[in-house]
ROGUVO-185864 format. One line per field, with one value per residue (C-alpha): x, y, z; residue number from 1; residue in one letter. Coordinates in Angstrom, 3 decimals, m for minus. Layout:
residues N
c1: [X;...]
c2: [Y;...]
c3: [Z;...]
resi: [NUM;...]
resn: [a;...]
//
This chain:
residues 58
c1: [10.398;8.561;11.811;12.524;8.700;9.144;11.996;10.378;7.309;9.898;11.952;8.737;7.735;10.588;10.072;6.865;7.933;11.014;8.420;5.748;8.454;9.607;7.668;8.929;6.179;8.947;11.471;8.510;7.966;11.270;11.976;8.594;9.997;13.278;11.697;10.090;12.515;14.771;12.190;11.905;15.294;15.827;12.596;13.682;17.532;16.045;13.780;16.926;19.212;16.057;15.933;19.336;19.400;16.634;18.277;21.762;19.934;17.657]
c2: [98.214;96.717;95.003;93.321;92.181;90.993;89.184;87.260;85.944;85.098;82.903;81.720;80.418;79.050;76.624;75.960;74.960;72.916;71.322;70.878;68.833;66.404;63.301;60.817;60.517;59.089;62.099;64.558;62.844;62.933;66.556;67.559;64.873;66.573;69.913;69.185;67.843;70.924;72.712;70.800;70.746;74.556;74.774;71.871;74.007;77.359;75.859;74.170;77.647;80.016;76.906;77.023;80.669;81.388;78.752;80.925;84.075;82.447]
c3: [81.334;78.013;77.411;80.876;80.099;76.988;77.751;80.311;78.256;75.651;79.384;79.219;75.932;75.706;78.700;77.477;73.958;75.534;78.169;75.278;73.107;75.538;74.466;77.306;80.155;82.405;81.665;82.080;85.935;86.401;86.125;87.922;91.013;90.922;90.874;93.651;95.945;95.378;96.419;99.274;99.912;100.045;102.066;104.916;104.965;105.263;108.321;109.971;109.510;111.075;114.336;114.732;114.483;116.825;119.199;118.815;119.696;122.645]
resi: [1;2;3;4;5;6;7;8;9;10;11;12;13;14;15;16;17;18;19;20;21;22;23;24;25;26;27;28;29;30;31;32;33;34;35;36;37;38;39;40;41;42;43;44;45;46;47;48;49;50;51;52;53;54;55;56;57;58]
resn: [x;x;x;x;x;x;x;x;x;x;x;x;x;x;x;x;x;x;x;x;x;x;x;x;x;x;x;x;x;x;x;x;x;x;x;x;x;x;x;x;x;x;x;x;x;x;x;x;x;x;x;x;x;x;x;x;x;x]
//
């Protein structure tokens, strides 16, 4: 269990140290768009497959 943990805040620190050293602004609010509109993305799909589903079952 210590080792799944510690392996995760090392995931972590890493992202942090990657995120921390990229010095372009325009990269930085690139990544946070993109982030986001995968997010999105998987959100507006998973909405569509539950309608259609309920809509199959109905």
């Amino acid at each position: 269990m210590k080792e799944e943990v510690e392996e995760i805040k090392n995931a972590i620190k890493s992202k942090i140290s990657f995120w921390n050293n990229i010095k372009s602004k325009k990269l930085k609010a690139g990544l946070i768009i993109l982030s986001l509109g995968l997010i999105g993305l998987k959100v507006f799909t998973t909405v569509l497959t539950f309608e259609w589903l309920k809509n199959l079952l109905a």
